[in-house]
C-alpha positions as CSV (number, residue, x, y, z in Angstrom):
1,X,0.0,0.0,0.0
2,X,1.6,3.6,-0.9
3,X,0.5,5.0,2.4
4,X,1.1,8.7,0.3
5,X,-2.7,8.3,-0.4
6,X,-3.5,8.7,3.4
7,X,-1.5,12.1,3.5
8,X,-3.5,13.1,0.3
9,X,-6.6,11.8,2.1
10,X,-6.3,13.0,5.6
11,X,-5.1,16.5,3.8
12,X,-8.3,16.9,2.0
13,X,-10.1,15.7,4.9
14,X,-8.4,18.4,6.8
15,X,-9.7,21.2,4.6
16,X,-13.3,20.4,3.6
17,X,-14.6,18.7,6.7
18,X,-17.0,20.8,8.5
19,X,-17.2,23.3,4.9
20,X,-21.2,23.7,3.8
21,X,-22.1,24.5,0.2
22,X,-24.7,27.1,-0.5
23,X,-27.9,26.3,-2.1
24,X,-28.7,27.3,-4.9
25,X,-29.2,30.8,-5.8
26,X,-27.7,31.7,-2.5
27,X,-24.1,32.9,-1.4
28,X,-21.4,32.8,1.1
29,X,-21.8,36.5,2.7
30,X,-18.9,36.1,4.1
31,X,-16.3,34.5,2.3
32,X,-14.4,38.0,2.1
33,X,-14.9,38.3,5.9
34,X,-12.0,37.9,8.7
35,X,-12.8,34.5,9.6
36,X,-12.9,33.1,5.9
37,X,-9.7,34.4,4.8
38,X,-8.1,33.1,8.0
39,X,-9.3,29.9,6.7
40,X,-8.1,30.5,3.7
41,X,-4.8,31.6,4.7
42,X,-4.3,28.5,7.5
43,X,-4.4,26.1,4.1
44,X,-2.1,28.3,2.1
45,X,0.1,28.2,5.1
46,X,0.1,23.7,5.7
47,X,0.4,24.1,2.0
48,X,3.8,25.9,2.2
49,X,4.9,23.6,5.0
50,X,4.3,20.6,2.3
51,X,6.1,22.7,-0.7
52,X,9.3,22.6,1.9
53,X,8.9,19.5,2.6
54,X,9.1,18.8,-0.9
55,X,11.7,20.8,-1.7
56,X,13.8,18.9,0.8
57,X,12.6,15.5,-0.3
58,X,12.2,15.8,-4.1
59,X,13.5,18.5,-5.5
60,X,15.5,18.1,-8.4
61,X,18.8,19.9,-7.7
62,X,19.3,17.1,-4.6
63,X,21.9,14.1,-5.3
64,X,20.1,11.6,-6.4
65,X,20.4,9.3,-3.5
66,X,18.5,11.7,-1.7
67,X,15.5,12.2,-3.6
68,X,12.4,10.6,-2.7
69,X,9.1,11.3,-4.1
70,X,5.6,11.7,-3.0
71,X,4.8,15.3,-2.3
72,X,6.0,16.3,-6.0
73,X,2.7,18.4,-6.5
74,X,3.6,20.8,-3.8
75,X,7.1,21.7,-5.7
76,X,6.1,24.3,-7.8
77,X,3.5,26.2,-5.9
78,X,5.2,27.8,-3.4
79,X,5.0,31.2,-4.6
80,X,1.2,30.8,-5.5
81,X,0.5,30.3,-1.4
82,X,2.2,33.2,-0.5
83,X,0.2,35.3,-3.1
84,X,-2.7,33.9,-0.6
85,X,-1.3,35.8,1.9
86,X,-0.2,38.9,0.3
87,X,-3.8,39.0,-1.0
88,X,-5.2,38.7,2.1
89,X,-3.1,41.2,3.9
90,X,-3.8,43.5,1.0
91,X,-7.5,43.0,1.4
92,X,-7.8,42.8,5.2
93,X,-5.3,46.6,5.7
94,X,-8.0,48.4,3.4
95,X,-11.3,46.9,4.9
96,X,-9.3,48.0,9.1
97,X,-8.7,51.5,7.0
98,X,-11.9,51.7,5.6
99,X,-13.7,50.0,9.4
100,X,-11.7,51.7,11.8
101,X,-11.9,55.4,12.3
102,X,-7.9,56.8,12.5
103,X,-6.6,53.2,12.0
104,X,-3.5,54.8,9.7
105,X,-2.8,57.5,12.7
106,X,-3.2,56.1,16.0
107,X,-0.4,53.2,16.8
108,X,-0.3,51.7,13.1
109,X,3.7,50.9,13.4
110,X,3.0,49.4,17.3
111,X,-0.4,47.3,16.3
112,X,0.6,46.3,12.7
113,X,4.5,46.3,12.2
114,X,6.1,45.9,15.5
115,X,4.4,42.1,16.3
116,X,5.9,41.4,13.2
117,X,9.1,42.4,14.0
118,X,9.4,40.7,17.3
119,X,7.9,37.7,16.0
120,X,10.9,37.9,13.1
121,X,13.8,38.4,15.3
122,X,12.7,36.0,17.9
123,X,12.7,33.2,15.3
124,X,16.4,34.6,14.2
125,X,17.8,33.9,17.5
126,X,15.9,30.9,18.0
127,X,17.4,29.9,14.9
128,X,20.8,30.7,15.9
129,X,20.6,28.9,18.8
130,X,19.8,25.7,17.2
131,X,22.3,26.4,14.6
132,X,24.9,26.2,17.0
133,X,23.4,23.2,19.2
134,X,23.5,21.1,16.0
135,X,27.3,21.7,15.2
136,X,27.1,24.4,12.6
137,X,30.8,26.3,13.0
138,X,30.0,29.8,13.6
139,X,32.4,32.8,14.6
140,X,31.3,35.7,16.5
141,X,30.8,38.1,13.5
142,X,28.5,35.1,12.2
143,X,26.5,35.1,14.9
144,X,25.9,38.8,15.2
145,X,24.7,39.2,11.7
146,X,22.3,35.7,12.2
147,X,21.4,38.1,15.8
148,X,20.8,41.2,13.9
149,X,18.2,39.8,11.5
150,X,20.6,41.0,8.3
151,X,22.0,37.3,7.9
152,X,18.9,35.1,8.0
153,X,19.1,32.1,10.5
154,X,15.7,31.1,9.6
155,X,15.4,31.2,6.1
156,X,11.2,31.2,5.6
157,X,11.5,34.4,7.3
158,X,11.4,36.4,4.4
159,X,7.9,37.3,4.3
160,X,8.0,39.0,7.7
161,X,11.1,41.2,6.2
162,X,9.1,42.4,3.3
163,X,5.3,42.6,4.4
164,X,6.2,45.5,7.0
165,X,7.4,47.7,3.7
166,X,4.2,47.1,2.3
167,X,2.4,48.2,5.1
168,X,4.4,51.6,5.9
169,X,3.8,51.6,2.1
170,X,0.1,51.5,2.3
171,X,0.4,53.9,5.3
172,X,2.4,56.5,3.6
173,X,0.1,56.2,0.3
174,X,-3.2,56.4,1.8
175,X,-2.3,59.0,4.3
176,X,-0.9,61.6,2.1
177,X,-2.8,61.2,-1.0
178,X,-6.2,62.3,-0.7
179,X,-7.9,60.3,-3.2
180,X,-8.3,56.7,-2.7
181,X,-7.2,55.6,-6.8
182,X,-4.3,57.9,-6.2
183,X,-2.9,56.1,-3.4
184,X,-3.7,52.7,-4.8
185,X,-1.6,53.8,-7.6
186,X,1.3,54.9,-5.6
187,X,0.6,51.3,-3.8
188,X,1.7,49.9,-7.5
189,X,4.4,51.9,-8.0
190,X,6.0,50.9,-5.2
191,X,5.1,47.8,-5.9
192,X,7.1,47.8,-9.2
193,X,9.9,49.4,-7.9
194,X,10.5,46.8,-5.1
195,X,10.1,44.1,-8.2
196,X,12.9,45.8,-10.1
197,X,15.5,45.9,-6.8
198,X,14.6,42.6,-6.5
199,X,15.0,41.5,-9.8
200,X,18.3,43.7,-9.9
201,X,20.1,41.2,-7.3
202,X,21.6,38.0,-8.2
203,X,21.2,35.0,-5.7
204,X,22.8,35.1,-2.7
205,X,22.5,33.6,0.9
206,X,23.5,35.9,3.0
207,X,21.7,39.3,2.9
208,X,18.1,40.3,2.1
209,X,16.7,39.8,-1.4
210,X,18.3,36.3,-2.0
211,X,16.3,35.3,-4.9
212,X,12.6,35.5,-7.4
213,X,10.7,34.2,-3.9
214,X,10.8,37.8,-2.6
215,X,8.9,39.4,-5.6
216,X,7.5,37.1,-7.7
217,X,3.9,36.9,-6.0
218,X,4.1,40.4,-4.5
219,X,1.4,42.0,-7.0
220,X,-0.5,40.4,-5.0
221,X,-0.7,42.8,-2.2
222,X,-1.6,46.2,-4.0
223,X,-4.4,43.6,-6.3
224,X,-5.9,42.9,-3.0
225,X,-6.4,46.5,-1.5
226,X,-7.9,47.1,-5.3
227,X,-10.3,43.9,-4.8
228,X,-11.1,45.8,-0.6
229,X,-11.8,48.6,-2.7
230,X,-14.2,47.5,-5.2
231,X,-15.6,44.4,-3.7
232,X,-19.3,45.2,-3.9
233,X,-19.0,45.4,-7.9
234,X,-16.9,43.0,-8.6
235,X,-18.5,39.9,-6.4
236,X,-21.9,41.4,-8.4
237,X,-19.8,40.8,-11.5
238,X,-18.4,37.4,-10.8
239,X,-21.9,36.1,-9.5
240,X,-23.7,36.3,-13.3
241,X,-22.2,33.5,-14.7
242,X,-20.4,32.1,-12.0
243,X,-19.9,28.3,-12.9
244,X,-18.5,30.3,-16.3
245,X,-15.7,32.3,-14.4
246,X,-14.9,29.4,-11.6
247,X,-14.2,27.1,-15.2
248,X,-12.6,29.9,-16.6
249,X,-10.0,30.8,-13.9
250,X,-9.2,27.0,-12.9
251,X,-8.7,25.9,-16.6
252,X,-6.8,29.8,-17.2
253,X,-4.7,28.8,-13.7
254,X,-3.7,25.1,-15.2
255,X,-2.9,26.1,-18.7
256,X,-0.9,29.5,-17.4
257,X,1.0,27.3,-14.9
258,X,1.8,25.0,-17.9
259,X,3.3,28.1,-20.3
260,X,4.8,29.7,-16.9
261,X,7.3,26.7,-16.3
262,X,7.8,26.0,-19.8
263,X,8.7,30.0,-20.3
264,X,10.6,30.0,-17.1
265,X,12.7,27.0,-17.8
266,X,13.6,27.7,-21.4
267,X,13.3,31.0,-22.0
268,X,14.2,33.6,-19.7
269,X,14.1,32.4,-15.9
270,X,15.6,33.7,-13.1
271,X,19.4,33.4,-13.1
272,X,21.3,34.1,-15.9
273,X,23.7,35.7,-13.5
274,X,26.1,38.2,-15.1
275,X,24.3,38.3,-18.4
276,X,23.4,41.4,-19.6
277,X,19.7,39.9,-19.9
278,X,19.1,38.9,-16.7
279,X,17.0,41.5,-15.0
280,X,14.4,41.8,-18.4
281,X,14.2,37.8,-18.1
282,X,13.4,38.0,-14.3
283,X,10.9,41.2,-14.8
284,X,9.2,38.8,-17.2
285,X,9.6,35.5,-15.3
286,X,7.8,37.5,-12.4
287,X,5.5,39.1,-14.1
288,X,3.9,35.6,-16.0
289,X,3.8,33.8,-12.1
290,X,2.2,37.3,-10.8
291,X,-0.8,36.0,-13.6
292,X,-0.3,32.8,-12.5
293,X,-0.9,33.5,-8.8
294,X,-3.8,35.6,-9.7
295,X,-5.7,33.0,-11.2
296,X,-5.0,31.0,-8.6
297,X,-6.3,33.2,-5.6
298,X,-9.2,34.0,-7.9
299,X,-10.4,30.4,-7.9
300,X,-10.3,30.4,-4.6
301,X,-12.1,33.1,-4.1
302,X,-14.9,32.3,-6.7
303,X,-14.9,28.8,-4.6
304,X,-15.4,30.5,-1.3
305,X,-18.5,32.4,-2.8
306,X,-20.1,29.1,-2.6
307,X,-18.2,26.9,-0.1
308,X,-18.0,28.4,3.7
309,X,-15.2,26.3,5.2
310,X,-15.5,25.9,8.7
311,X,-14.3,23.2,11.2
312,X,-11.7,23.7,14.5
313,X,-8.8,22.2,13.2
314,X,-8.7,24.7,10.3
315,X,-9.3,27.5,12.6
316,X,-6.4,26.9,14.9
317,X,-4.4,26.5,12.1
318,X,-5.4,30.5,10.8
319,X,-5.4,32.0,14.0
320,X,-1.4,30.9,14.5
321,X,-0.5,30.9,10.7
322,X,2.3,33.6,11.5
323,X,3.8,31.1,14.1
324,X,3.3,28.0,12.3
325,X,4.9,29.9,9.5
326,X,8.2,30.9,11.0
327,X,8.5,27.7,12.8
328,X,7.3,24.4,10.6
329,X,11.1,24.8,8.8
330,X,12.9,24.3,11.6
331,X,11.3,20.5,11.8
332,X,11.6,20.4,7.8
333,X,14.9,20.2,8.5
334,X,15.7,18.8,11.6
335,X,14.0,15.5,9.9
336,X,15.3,15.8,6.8
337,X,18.7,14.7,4.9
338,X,20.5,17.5,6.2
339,X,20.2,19.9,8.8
340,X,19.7,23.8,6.3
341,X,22.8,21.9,4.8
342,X,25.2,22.4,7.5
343,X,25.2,19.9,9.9
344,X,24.0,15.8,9.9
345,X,20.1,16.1,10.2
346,X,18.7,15.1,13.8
347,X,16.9,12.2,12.6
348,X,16.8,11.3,9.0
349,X,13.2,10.1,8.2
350,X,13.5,8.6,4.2
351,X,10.0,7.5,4.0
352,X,8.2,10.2,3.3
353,X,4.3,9.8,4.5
354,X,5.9,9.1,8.2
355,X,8.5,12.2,7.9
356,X,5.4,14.1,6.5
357,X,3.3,13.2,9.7
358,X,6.4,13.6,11.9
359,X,7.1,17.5,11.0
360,X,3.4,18.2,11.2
361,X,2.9,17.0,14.4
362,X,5.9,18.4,15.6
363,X,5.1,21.6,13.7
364,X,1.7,21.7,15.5
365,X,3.8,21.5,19.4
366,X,6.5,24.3,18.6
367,X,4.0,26.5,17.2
368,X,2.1,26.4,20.3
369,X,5.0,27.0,22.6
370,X,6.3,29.6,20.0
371,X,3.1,31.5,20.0
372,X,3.0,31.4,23.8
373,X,6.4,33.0,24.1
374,X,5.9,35.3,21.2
375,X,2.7,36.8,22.8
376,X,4.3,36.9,25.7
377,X,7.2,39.4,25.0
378,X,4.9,41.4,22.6
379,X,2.8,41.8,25.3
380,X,5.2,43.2,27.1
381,X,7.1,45.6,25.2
382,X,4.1,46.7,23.3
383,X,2.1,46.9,26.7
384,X,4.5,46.8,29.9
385,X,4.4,44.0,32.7
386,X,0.8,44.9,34.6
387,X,1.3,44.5,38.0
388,X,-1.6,44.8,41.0
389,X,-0.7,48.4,41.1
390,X,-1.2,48.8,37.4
391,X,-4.4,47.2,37.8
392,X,-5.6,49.0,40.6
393,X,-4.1,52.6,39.6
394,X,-3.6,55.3,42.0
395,X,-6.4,55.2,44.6
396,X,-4.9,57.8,46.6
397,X,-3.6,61.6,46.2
398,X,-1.1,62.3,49.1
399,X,-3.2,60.4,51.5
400,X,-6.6,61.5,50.9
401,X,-9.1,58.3,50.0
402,X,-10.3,58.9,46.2
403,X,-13.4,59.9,45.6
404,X,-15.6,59.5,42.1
405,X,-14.1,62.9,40.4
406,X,-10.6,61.3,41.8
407,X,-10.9,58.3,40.2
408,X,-11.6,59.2,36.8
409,X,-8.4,62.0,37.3
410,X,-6.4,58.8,38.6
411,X,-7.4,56.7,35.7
412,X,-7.0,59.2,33.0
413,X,-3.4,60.1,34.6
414,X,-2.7,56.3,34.8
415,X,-3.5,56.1,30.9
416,X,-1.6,58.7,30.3
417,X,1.7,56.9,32.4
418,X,0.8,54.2,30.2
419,X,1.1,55.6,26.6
420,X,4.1,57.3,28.3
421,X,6.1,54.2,28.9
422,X,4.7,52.8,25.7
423,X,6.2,55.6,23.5
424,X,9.1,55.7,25.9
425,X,9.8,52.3,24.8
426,X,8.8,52.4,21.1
427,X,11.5,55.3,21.0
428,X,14.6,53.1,22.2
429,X,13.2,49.9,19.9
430,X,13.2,52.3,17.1
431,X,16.7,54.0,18.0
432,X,18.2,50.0,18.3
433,X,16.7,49.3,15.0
434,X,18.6,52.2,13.3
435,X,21.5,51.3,15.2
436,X,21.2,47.7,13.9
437,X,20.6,49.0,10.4
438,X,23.4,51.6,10.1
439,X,25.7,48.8,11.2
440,X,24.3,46.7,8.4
441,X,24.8,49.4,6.1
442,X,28.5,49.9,7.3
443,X,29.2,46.6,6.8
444,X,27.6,46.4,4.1
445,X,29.9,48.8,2.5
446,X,33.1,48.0,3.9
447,X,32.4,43.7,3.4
448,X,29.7,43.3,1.0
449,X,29.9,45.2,-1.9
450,X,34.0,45.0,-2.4
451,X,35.3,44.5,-5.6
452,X,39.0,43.0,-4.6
453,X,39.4,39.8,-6.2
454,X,41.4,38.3,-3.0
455,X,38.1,36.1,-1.6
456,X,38.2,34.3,1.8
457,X,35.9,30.7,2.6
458,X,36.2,28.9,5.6
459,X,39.5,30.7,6.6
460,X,41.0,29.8,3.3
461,X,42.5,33.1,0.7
462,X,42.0,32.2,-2.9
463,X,43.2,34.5,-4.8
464,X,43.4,34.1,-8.5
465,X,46.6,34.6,-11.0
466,X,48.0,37.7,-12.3
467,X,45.9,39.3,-14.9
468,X,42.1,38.4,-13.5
469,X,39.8,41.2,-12.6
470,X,36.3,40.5,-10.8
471,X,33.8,40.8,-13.2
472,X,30.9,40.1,-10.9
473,X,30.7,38.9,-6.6
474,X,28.0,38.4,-4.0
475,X,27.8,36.3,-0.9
476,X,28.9,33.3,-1.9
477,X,29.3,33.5,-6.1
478,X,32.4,35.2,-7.5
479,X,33.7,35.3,-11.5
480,X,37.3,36.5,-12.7
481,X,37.8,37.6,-15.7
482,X,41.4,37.7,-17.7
483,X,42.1,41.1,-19.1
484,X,45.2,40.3,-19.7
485,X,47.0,40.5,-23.3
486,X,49.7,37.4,-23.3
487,X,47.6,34.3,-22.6
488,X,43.6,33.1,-23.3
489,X,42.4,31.5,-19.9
490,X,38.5,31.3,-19.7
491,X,36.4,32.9,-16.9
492,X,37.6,31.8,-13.1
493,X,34.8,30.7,-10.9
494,X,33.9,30.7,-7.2
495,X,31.0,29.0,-6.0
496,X,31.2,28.7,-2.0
497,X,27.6,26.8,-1.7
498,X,27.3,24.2,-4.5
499,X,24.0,23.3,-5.8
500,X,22.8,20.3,-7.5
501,X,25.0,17.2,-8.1
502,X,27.4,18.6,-7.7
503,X,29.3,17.9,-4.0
504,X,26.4,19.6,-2.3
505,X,26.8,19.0,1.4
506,X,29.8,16.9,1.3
507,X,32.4,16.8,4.0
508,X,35.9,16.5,2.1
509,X,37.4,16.1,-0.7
510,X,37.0,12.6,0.0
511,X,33.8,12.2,-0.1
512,X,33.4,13.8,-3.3
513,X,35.9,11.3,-5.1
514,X,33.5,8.4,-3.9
515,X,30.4,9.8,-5.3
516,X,31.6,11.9,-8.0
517,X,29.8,10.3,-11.3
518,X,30.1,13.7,-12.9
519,X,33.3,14.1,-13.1
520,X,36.4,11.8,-15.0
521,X,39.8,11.9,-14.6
522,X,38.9,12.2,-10.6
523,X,42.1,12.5,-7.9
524,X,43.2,13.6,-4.9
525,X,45.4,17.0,-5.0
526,X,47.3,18.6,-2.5
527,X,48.8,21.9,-3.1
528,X,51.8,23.0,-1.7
529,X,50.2,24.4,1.0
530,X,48.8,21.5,2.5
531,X,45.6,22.5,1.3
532,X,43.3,18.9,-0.1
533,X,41.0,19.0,-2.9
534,X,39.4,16.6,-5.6
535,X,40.0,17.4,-9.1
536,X,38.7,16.3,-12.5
537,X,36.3,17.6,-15.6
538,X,32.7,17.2,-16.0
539,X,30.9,18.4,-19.3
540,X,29.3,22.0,-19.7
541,X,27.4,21.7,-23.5
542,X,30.1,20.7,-25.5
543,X,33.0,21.2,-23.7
544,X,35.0,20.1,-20.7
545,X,35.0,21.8,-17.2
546,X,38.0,21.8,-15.2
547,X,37.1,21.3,-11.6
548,X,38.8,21.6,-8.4
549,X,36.6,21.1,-4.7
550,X,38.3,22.1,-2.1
551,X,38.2,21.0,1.9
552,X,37.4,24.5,3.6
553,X,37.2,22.6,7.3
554,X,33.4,22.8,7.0
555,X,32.8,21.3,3.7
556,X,33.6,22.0,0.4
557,X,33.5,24.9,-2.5
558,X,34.0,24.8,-6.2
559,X,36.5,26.4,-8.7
560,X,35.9,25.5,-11.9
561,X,36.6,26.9,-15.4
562,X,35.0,25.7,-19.0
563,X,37.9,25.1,-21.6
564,X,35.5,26.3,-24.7
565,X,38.5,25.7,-27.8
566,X,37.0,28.2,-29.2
567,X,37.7,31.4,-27.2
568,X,40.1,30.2,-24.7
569,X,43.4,28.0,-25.1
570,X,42.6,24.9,-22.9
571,X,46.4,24.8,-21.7
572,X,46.3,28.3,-20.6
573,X,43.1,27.3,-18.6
574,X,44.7,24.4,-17.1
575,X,47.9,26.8,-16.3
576,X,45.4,29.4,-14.6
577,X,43.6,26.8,-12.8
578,X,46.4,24.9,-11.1
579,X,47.9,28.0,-10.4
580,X,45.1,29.6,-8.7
581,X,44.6,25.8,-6.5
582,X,48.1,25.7,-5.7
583,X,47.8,29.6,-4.2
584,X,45.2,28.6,-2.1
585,X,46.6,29.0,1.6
586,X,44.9,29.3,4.9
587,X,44.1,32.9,6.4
């Protein structure tokens, strides 16, 4: 029995028990309403705990021996969830603006943006702390960029570092423009602009921005304060000819998802790294999964207009989505192949229905203890610890006994403490976040953006022969160029986290040369520095790729160089490639 069917089973069971369908000729009120789209949004969010739990058992860039298949159909859709929730965030700001007399003025950063960033950093150094209890070697500069939020220890933690622009976006926009189409406007622009930083930086793992997952459902925020706005018109639109339009946008989501990954992954896609393509191939990479994802929360939507879904298990699940959603990865991994591929996993579960079941239910016990401890500390430094004193307030004015005027003066003065310590404390959590952020931007600047060709990995220089310029660098990718006149080397690279089948999450050098299928002519090298690596060529296209991993003390990082005949001399490559191995030394 392929005991995947129960997980398929017990998943649908999870979503549509307790859901009633309307009658006909009559309509779910409420589908747009609070507790609907936390319905809504507590599937999108098991749904992205399955899509990385696929990604770590199936995907295709794993070694082979790895790979195990089951959850296959949660793969691609990762992106599609997350429009869910920028949808729904989208839709659920404008309906509190619209609700909620001076929402925009009166505490927007402490109610809307501050939980947020709390819940963020306390994941970060939970993170961190796990990090370090499973054997990942960290220095102290490591851990105080993991600490500061910059470096991201928990690496589904994206979404709380981008929604909080979108809000202060919305804020800005719908505060100083006084028509509501104008600021909705604005709301795209922004929008677009964020898409085109985004699309600007080349994948990376350490800083912010590491790849198309940060804007490529993103539209989906400023489409769902347009839905808030017009909402009356359109659900009157959608409900002559319904069955037409639910057809219509699930055949439209199938057949766009189809063109999307055939576009994607033959066309234009989302690396391309150092072509002079790249960022028009990522614009229109996002922009064709933007569609996508809007056909996707469509159909839900037109679903909801006739399905109300309903039961307790669901519920839970979208009243703790935020928790669920920053903690679920740590168990994706812990139970996995590999612990974020830096240390042995805890316990490796192959099959996949029981490691499926295992993270879930573990999932379901560290969201509740995260949420507890969460709430907890937001409580208190949005609120202050309340004490019997707090509750009771001031009862007495230098020893006279309060009377009724007294205690209205006393309560309105103990109100007034209390906003005073709030905004007291607001002010030194907004002066550490600057701090933390001009830091960043130092370091930035003095680490991140360097051009010097001289890299260091795992305490190891590599610096490349005379004549090579940097032609492109980020956190962990580098390229040399030759400008040189004399010689014809091809382009030097550095890839310090190796993807694919390619030595991902081996120790040594050794363990490279006993799985290493790719790559012929395989040995041992040792450079005169005592340095170890594994050499040997693998094909790129039609030509050989010379290929050196080396041992860094934590695992292992590429140089490699295609000898293409036709631009480059494949003896001056080999010269430029031993060369730069045997200058390897440690720091």
């Amino acid at each position: 029995m392929d005991w995947m069917y129960l997980v398929y089973f017990f998943l649908g069971l999870l979503i549509f028990f307790g859901a009633r369908g309307m009658e006909k000729g009559t309509w779910n009120e409420e589908y747009t309403s609070l507790k609907q789209t936390k319905m809504l949004q507590g599937i999108a969010a098991l749904g992205i705990a399955l899509h990385h739990m696929a990604q770590k058992t199936c995907a295709p860039w794993h070694p082979p021996r790895v790979i195990v298949h089951g959850l296959d159909v949660f793969l691609p859709v990762g992106y599609m969830l997350v429009g869910v929730f920028f949808f729904c965030s989208g839709l659920g700001l404008y309906k509190s603006f619209k609700t909620k007399p001076g929402y925009l003025e009166k505490g927007f950063f402490r109610r809307r943006i501050l939980p947020l960033i709390i819940a963020f950093w306390l994941s970060e150094i939970l993170f961190t702390v796990i990090r370090l209890l499973m054997g990942e070697k960290m220095d102290a500069l490591t851990i105080l960029w993991y600490l500061s939020g910059l470096h991201m220890a928990n690496t589904n933690s994206w979404y709380l570092i981008a929604i909080p622009f979108f809000y202060l976006a919305f804020q800005a926009a719908f505060r100083l423009c006084n028509r509501e189409g104008t600021a909705i406007f604005w709301l795209f622009v922004f929008t677009f602009g964020y898409t085109l930083l985004g699309a600007s930086i080349d994948h990376q793992n350490d800083w912010w921005m590491r790849g198309e997952w940060w804007y490529n459902s993103i539209l989906l925020f400023p489409l769902g304060v347009l839905f808030g706005r017009f909402e009356k018109p359109v659900t009157r639109f959608f409900r002559k000819g319904y069955w037409l339009w639910l057809i219509f946008f699930a055949a439209g989501f199938f057949l766009l998802f189809q063109q999307s990954e055939w576009l994607i992954d033959h066309r234009w896609g989302y690396y391309g790294e150092g072509t002079v393509m790249k960022i028009p191939n990522r614009l229109m990479s996002a922009g064709i999964q933007w569609i996508v994802a809007l056909f996707f929360v469509a159909f839900f939507f037109l679903l909801m207009m006739k399905v109300r879904f309903g039961n307790r298990a669901l519920g839970w699940l979208g009243a703790v989505t935020l928790d669920f959603y920053l903690i679920h990865g740590l168990f994706v991994d812990l139970f996995g192949y590999s612990f974020l591929d830096v240390a042995p996993s805890l316990v490796y579960i192959r099959n996949v229905p029981l490691y499926t079941a295992v993270v879930l239910a573990c999932s379901v016990a560290g969201t509740m203890l995260f949420r507890l401890l969460r709430l907890r500390i937001t409580g208190w430094m949005i609120k202050g610890p309340k004490g019997p004193a707090a509750k009771q307030g001031n009862s007495r004015d230098n020893g006279t006994a309060a009377g009724p005027a007294n205690i209205g003066e006393n309560r309105a003065a103990g109100k007034q403490r209390e906003r005073e310590k709030v905004r007291n404390r607001l002010q030194w959590i907004r002066r550490l976040v600057l701090l933390v952020l001009f830091l960043a931007a130092c370091g930035i600047m003095l680490f991140g953006f360097q051009k010097n060709k001289v890299r260091t990995v795992g305490g190891l220089i590599i610096e490349p022969p005379e004549g090579y310029e940097t032609r492109f660098s980020d956190g962990r990718y580098a390229v040399w160029e030759y400008t040189g006149k004399d010689r014809k080397p091809g382009n030097l690279v550095l890839d310090e986290e190796i993807r694919g089948d390619y030595a991902q999450n081996f120790a040594d050098a050794d363990a490279v040369l006993r799985e290493c299928d790719w790559m012929t002519d395989a040995e041992l090298y040792v450079n005169p520095h005592g340095v170890r690596m594994a050499r040997g060529f693998a094909r790129n296209g039609d030509y050989p790729e010379r290929r050196y991993y080396v041992e860094n003390g934590k695992a292992v990082f590429l140089l490699s160089m295609i000898e293409d005949s036709r631009y480059y001399s494949p003896e001056d490559c080999e010269q430029a490639m031993l060369q730069t191995a045997d200058r390897i030394r440690k720091k």
